[in-house]
The first five atom37 places (N, CA, C, CB, O) and aatype in JSON, in Angstrom:
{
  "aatype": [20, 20, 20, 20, 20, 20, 20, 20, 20, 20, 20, 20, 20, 20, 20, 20, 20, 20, 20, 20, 20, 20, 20, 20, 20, 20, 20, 20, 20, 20, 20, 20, 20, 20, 20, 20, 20, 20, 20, 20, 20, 20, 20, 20, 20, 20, 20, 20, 20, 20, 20, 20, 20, 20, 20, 20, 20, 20, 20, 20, 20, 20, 20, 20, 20, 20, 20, 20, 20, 20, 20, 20, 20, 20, 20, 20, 20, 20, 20, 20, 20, 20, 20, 20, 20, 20, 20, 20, 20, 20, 20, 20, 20, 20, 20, 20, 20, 20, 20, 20, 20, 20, 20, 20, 20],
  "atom_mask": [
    [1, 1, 1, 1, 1],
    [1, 1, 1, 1, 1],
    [1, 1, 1, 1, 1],
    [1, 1, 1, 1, 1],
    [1, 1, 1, 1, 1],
    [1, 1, 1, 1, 1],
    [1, 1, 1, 1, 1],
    [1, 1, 1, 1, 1],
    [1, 1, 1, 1, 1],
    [1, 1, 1, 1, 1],
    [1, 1, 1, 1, 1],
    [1, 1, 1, 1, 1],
    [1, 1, 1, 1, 1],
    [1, 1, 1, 1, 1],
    [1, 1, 1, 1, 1],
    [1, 1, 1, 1, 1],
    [1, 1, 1, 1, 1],
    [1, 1, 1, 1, 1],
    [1, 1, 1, 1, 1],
    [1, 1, 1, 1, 1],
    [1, 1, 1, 1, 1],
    [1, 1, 1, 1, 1],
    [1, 1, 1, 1, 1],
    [1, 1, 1, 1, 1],
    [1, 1, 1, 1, 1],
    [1, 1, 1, 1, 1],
    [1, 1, 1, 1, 1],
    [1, 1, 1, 1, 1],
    [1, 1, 1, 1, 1],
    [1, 1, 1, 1, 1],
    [1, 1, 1, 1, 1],
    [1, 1, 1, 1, 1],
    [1, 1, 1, 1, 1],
    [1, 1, 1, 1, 1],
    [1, 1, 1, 1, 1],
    [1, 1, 1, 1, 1],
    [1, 1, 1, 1, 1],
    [1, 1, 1, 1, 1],
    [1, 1, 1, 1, 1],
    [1, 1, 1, 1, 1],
    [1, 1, 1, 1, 1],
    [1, 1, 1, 1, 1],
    [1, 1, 1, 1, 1],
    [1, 1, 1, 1, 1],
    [1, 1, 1, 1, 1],
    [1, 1, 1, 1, 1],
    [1, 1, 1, 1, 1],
    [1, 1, 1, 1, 1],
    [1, 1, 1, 1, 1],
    [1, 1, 1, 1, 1],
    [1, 1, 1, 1, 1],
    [1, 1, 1, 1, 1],
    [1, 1, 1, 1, 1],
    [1, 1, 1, 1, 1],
    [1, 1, 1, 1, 1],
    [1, 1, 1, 1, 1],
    [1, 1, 1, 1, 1],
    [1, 1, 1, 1, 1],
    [1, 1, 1, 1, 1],
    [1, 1, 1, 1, 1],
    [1, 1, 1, 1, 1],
    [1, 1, 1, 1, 1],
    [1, 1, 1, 1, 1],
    [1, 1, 1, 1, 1],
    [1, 1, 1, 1, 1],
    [1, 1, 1, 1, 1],
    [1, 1, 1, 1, 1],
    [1, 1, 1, 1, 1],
    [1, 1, 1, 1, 1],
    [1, 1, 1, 1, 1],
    [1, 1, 1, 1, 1],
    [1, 1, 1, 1, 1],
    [1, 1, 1, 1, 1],
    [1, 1, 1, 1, 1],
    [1, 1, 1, 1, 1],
    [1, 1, 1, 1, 1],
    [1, 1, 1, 1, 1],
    [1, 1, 1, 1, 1],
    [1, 1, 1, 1, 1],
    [1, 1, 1, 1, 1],
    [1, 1, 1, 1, 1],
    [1, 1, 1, 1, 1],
    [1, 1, 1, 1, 1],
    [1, 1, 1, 1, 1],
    [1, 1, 1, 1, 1],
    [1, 1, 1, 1, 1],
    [1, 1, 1, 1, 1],
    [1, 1, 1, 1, 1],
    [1, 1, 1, 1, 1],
    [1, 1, 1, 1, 1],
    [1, 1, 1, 1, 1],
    [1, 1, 1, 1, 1],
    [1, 1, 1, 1, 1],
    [1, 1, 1, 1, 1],
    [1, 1, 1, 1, 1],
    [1, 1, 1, 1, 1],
    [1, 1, 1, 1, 1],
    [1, 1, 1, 1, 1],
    [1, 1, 1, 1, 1],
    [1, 1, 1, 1, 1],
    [1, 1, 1, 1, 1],
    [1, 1, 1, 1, 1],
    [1, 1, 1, 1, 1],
    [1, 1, 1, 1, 1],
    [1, 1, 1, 1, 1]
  ],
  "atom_positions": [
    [[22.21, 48.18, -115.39], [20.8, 48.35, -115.74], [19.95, 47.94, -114.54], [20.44, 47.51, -117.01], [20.37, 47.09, -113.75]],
    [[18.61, 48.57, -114.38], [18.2, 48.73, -113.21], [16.8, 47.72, -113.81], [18.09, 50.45, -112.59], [16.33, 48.0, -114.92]],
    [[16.13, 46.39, -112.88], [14.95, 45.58, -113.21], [13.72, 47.14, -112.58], [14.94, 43.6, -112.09], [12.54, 46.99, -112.9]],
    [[13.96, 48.12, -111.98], [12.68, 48.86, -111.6], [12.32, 49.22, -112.43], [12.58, 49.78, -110.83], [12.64, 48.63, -113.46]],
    [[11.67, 50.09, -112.49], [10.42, 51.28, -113.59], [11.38, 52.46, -113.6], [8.44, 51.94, -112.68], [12.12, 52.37, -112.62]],
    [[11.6, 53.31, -114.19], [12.64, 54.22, -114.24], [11.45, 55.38, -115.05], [14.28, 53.59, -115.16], [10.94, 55.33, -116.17]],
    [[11.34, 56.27, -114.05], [10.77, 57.64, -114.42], [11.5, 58.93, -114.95], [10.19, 58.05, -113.33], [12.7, 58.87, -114.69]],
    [[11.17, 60.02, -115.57], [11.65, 61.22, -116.04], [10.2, 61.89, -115.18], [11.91, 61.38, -117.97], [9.1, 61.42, -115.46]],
    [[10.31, 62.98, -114.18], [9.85, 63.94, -114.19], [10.69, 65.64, -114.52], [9.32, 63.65, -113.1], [11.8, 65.94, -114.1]],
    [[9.91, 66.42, -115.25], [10.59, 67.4, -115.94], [10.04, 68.96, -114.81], [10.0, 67.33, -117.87], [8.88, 69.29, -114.57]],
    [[10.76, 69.35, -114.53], [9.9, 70.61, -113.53], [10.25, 69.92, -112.34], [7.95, 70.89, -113.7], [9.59, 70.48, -111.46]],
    [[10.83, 69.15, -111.9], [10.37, 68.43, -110.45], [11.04, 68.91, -109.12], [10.71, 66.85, -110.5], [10.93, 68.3, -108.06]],
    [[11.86, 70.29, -109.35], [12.22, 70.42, -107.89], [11.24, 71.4, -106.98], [13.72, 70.98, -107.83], [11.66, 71.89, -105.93]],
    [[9.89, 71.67, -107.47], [8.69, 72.36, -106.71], [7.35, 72.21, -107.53], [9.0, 73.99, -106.48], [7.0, 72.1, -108.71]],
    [[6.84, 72.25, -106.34], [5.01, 72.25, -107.03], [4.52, 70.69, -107.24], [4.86, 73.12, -108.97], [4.6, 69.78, -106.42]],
    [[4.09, 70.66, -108.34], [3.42, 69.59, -108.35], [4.46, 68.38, -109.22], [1.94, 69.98, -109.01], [4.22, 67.18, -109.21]],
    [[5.26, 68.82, -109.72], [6.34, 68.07, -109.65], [7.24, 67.52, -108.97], [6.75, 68.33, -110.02], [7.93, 66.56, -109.32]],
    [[7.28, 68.15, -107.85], [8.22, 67.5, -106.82], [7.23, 66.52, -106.11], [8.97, 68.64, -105.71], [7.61, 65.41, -105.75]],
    [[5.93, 66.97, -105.92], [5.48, 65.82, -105.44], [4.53, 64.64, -105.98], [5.04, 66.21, -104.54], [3.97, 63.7, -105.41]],
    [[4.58, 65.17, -107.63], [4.63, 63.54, -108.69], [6.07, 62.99, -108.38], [4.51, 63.81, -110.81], [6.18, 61.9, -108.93]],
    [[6.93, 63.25, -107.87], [8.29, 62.52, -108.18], [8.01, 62.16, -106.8], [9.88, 63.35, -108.7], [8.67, 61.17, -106.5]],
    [[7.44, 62.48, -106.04], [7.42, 62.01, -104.31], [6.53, 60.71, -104.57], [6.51, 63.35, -102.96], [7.1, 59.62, -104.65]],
    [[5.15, 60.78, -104.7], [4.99, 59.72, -105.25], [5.1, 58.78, -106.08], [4.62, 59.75, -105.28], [4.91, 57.64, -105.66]],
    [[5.39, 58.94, -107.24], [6.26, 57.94, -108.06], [7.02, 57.34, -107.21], [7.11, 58.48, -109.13], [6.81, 56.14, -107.08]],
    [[7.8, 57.79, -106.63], [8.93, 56.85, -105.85], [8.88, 55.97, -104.43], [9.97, 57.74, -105.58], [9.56, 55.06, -103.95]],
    [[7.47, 56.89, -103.93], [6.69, 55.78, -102.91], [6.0, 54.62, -103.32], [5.67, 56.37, -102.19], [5.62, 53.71, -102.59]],
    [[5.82, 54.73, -104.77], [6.06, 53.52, -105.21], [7.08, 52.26, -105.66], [5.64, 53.72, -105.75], [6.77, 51.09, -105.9]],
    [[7.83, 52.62, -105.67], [9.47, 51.79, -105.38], [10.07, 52.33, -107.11], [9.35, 49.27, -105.09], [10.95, 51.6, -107.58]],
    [[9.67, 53.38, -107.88], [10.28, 53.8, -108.89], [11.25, 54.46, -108.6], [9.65, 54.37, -109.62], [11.22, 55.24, -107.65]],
    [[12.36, 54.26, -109.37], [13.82, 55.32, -109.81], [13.11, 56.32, -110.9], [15.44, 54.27, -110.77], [12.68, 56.15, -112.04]],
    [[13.19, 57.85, -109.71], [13.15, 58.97, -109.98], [14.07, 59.41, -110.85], [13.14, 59.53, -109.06], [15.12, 59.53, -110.23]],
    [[14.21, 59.77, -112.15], [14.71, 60.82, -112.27], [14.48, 62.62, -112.62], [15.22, 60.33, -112.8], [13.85, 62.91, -113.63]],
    [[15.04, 63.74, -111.71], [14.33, 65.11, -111.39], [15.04, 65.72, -112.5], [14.54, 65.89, -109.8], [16.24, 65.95, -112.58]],
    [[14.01, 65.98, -113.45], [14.8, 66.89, -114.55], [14.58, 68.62, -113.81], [13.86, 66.66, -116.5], [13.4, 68.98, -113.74]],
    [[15.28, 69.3, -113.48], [15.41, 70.32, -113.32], [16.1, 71.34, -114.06], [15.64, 70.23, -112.5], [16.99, 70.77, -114.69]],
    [[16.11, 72.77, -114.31], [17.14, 73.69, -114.9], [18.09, 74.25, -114.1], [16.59, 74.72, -115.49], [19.15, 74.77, -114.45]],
    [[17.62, 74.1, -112.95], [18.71, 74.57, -111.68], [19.56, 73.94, -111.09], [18.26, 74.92, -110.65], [18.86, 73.14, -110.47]],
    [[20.11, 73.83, -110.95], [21.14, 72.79, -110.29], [20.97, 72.81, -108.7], [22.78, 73.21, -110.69], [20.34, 71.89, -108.18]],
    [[21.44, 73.68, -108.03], [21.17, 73.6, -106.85], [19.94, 73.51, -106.12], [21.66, 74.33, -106.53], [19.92, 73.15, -104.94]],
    [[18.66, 73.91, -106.89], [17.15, 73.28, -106.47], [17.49, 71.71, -106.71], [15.64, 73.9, -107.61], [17.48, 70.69, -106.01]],
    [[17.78, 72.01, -107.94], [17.47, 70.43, -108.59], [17.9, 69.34, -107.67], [18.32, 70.11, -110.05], [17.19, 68.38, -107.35]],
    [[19.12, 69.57, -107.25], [20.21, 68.87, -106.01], [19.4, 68.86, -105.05], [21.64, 69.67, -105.48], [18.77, 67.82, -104.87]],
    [[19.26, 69.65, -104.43], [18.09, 70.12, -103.17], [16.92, 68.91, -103.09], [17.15, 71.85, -103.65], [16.86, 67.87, -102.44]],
    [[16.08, 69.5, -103.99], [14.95, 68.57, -104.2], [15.56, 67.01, -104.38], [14.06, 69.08, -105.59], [15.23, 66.3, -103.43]],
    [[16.16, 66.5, -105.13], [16.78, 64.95, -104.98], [17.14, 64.61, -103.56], [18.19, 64.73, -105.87], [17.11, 63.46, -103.14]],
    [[17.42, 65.45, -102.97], [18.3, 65.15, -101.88], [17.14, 64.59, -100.68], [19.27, 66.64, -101.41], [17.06, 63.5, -100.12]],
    [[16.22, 65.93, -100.53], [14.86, 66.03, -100.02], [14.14, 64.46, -100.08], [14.02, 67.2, -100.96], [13.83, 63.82, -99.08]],
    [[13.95, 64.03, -101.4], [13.53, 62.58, -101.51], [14.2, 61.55, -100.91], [13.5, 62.2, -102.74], [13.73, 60.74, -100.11]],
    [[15.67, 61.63, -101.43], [16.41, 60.53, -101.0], [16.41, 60.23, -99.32], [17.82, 60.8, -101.54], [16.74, 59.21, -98.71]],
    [[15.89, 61.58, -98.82], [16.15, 61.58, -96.89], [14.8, 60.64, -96.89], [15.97, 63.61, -95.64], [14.66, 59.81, -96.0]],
    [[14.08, 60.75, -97.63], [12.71, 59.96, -97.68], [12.73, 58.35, -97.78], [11.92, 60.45, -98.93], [11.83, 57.52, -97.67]],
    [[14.26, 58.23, -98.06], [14.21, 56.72, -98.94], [13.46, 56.51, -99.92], [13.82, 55.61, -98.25], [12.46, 55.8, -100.02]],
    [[14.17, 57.4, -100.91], [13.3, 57.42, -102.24], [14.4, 57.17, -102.84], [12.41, 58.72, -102.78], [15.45, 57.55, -102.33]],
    [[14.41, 56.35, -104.31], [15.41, 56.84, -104.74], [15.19, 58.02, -106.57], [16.32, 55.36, -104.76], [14.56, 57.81, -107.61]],
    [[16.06, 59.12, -106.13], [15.5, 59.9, -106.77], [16.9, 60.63, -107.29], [14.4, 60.64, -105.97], [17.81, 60.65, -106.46]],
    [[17.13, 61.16, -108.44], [18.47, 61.56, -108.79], [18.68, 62.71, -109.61], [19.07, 60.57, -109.39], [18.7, 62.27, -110.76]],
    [[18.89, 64.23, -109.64], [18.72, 64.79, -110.33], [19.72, 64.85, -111.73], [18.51, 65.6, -109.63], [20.9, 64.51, -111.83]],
    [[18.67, 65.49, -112.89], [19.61, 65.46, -114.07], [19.06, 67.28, -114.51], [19.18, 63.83, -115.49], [18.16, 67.96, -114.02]],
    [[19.84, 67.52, -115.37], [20.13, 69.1, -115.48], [19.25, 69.03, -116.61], [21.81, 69.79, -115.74], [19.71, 68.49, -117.61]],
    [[18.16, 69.42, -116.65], [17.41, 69.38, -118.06], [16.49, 70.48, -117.85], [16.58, 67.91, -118.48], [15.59, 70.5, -117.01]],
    [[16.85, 71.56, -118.82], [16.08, 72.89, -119.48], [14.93, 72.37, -120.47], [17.22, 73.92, -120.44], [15.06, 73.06, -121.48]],
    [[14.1, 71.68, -120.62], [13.41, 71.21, -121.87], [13.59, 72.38, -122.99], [11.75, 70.89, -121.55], [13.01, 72.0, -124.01]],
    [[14.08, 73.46, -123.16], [13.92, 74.16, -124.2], [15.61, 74.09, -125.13], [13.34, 75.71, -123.61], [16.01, 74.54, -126.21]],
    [[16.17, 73.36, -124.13], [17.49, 72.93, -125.21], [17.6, 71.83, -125.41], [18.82, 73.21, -124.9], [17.84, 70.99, -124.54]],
    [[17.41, 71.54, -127.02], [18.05, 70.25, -127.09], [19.22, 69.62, -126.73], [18.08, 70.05, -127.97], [19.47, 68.51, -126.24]],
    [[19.77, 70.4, -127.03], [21.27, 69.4, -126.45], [21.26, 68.79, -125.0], [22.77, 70.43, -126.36], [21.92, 67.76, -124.88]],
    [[20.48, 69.35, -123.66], [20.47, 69.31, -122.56], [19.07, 68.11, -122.89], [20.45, 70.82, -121.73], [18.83, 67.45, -121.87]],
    [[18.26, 67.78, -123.97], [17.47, 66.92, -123.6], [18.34, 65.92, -124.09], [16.07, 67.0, -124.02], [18.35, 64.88, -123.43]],
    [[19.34, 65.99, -125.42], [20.08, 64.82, -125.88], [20.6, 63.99, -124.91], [21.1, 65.16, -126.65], [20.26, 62.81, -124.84]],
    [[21.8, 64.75, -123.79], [22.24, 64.57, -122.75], [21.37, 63.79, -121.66], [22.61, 65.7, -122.45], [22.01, 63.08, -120.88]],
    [[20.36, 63.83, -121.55], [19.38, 63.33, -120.75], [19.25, 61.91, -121.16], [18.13, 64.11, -120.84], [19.36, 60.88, -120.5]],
    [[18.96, 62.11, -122.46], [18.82, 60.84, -123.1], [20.05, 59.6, -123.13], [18.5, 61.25, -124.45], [20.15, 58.4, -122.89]],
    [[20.71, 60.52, -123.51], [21.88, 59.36, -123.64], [22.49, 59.03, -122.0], [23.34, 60.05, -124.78], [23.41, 58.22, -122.09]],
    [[22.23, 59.44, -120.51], [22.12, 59.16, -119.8], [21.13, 58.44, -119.16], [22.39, 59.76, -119.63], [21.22, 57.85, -118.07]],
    [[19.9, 58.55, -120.16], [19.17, 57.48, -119.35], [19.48, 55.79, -119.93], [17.44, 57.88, -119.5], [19.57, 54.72, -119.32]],
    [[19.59, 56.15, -121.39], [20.25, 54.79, -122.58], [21.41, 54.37, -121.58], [21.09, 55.44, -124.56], [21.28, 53.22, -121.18]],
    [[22.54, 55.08, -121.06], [23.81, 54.49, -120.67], [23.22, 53.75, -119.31], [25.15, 55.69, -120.44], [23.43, 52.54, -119.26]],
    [[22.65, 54.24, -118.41], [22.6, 53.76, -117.13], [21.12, 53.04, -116.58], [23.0, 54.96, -116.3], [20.87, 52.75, -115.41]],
    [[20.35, 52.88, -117.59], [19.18, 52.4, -117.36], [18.39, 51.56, -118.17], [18.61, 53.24, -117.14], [17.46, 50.79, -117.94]],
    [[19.36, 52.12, -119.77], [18.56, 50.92, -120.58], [16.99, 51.52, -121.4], [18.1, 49.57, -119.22], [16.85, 51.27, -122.6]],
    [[16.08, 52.16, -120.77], [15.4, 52.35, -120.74], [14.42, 53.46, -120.29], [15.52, 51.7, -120.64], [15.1, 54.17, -119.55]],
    [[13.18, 53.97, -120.37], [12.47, 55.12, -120.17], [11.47, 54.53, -119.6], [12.16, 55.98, -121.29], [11.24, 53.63, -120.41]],
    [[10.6, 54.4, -118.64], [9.32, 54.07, -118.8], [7.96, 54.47, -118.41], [9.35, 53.25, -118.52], [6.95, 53.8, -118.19]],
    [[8.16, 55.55, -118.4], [7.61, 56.85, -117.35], [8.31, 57.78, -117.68], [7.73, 56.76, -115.75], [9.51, 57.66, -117.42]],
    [[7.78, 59.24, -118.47], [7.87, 60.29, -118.61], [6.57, 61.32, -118.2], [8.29, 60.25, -119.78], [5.5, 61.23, -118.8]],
    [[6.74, 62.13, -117.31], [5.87, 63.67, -116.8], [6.35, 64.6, -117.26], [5.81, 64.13, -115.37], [7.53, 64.58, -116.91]],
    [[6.17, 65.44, -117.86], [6.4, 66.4, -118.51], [6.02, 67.71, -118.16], [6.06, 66.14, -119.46], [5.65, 68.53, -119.0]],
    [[6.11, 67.96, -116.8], [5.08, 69.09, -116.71], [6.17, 70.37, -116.5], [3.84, 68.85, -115.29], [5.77, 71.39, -115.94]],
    [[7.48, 70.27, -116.97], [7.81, 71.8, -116.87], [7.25, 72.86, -117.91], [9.29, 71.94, -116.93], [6.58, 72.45, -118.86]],
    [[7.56, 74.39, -117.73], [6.68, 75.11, -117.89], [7.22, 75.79, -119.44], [6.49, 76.0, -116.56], [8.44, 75.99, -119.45]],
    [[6.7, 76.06, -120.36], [7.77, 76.64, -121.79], [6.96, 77.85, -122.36], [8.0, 75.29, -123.32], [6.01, 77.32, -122.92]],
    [[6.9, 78.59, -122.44], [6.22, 79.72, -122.62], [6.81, 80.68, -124.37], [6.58, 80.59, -121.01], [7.71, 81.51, -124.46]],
    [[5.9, 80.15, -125.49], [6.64, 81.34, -126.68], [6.05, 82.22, -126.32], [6.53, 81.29, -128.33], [4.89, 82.07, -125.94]],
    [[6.79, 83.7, -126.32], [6.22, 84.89, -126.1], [6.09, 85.66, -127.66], [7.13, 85.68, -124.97], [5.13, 86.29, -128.09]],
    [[7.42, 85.38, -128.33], [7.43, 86.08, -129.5], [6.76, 85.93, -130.75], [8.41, 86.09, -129.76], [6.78, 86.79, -131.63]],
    [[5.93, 84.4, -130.85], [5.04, 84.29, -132.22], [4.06, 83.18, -131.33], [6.01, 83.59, -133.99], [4.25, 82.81, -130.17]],
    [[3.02, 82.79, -132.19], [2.16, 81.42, -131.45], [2.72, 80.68, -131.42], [1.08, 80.79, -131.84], [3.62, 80.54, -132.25]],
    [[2.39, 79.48, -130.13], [3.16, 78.37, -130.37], [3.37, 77.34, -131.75], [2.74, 77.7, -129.43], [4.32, 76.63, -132.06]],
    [[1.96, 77.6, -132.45], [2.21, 76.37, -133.26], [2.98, 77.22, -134.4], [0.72, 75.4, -133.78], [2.63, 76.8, -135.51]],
    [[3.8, 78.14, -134.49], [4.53, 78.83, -135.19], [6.07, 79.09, -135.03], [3.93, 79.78, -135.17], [6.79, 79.88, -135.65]],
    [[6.53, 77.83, -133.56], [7.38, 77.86, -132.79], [7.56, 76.47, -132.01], [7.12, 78.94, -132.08], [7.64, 76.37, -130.79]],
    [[7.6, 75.58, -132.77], [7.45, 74.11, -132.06], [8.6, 73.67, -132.4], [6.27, 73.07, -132.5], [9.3, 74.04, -133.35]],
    [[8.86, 72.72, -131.5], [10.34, 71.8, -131.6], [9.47, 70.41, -131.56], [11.76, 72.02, -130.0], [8.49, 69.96, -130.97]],
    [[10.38, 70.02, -132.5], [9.8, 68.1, -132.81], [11.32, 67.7, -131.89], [9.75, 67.19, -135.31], [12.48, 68.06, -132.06]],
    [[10.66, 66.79, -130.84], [11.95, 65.79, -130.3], [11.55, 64.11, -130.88], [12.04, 65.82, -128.17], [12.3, 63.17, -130.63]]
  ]
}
């Protein structure tokens, strides 16, 4: 278990997510880069860490649960804790309105 601040940014291997997770971690926070890609996602962690950041990617689609469960129970196993969540990846219903299409986490 880690005494820092332990972040979730969601979207974070471009835009304005990668560089909320840039700052977050110039503040001495443990990043973690929820991405859907793996090899951005990798990329972008990597990018920080040359920074002396510490920043770590995790594989997270926000539109599957199971991939947010997974998240979760990786942050419970190795951190204890959440304390800082950004949320800014992008989810788009096309086929009905959203509030006709919501997921409760």
């Amino acid at each position: 278990m880690t005494e820092k601040t332990v972040a979730l940014v969601t979207g974070a291997n471009r835009g304005l997510g990668f560089e909320t997770s840039r700052q977050l971690g110039k503040m001495g926070i443990s990043l973690l880069m929820g991405c859907r890609n793996t090899a951005r996602g990798m990329a972008a962690a990597r990018r920080l860490r040359a920074e002396g950041l510490d920043a770590e990617f995790v594989m997270l689609d926000v539109t599957k649960p199971e991939q947010i469960r997974q998240v979760e129970r990786h942050i419970r196993k190795h951190f204890g804790r959440l304390d800082i969540l950004v949320n800014n990846a992008g989810m788009a219903h096309k086929e009905e309105p959203l509030f006709m299409n919501s997921t409760e986490t």
